[in-house]
C-alpha positions in Angstrom: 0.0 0.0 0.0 1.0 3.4 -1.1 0.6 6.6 1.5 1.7 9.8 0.0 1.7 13.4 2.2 0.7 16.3 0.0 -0.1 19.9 0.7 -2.0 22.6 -0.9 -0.4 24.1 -3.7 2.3 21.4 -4.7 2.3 20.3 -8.3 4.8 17.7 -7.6 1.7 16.1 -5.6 -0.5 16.1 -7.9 1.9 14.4 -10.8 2.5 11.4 -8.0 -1.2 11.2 -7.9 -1.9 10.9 -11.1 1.3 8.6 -11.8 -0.2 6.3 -8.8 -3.5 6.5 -10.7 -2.7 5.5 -14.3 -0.8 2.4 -12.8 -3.5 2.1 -11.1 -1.5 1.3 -7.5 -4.0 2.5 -4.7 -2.7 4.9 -2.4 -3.8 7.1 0.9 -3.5 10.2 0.7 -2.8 12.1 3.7 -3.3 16.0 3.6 -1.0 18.2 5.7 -1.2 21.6 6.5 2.0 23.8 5.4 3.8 24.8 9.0 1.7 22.3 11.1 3.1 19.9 13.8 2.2 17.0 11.6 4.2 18.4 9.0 7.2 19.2 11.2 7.1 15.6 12.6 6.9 14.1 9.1 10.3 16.2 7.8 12.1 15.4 11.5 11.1 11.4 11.0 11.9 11.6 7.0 15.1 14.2 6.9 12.8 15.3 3.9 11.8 18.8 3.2 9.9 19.0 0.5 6.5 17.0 -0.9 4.9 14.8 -1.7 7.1 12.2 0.6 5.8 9.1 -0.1 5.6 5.5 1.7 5.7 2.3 0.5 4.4 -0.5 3.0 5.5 2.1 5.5 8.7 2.2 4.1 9.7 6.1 3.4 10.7 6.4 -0.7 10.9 9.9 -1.4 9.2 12.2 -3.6 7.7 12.4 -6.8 11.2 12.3 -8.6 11.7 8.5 -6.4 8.4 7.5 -6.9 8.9 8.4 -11.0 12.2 6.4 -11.0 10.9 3.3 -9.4 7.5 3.6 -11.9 10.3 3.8 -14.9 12.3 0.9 -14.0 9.7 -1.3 -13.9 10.0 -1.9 -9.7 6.1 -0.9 -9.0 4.5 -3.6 -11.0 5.0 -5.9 -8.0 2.4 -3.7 -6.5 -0.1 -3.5 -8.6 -3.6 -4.1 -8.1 -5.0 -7.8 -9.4 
């Protein structure tokens, strides 16, 4: 399963979306707001500072540039939906 933080305003976000859409990998999508604690937890627990940052069976990836490498070498097709 696929979680991916986003925020308001972030592009980046919304091309992982859409790239976790058309191959068709469900996903969670968890909302933060820019500044809030949940937000500064995320970056403290990730080292990360930008979004999306984006899990993988609870396992921390990256961003959309991670997620788009992974998609391009073939390694998400394991998780694909049957």
């Amino acid at each position: 399963m696929f979680k991916i933080y986003t925020r308001d305003y972030c592009p980046y976000c919304e091309h992982a979306k859409a790239l976790l859409k058309r191959l068709n990998l469900p996903y969670e999508e968890i909302h933060l707001e820019i500044g809030s604690e949940e937000m500064q937890a995320l970056i403290k627990k990730t080292n990360h500072m930008t979004m999306p940052q984006i899990f993988i069976e609870n396992k921390f990836i990256g961003g959309y540039d991670d997620l788009k490498s992974l998609a391009d070498s073939g390694e998400l097709e394991q998780f694909k939906s049957e």
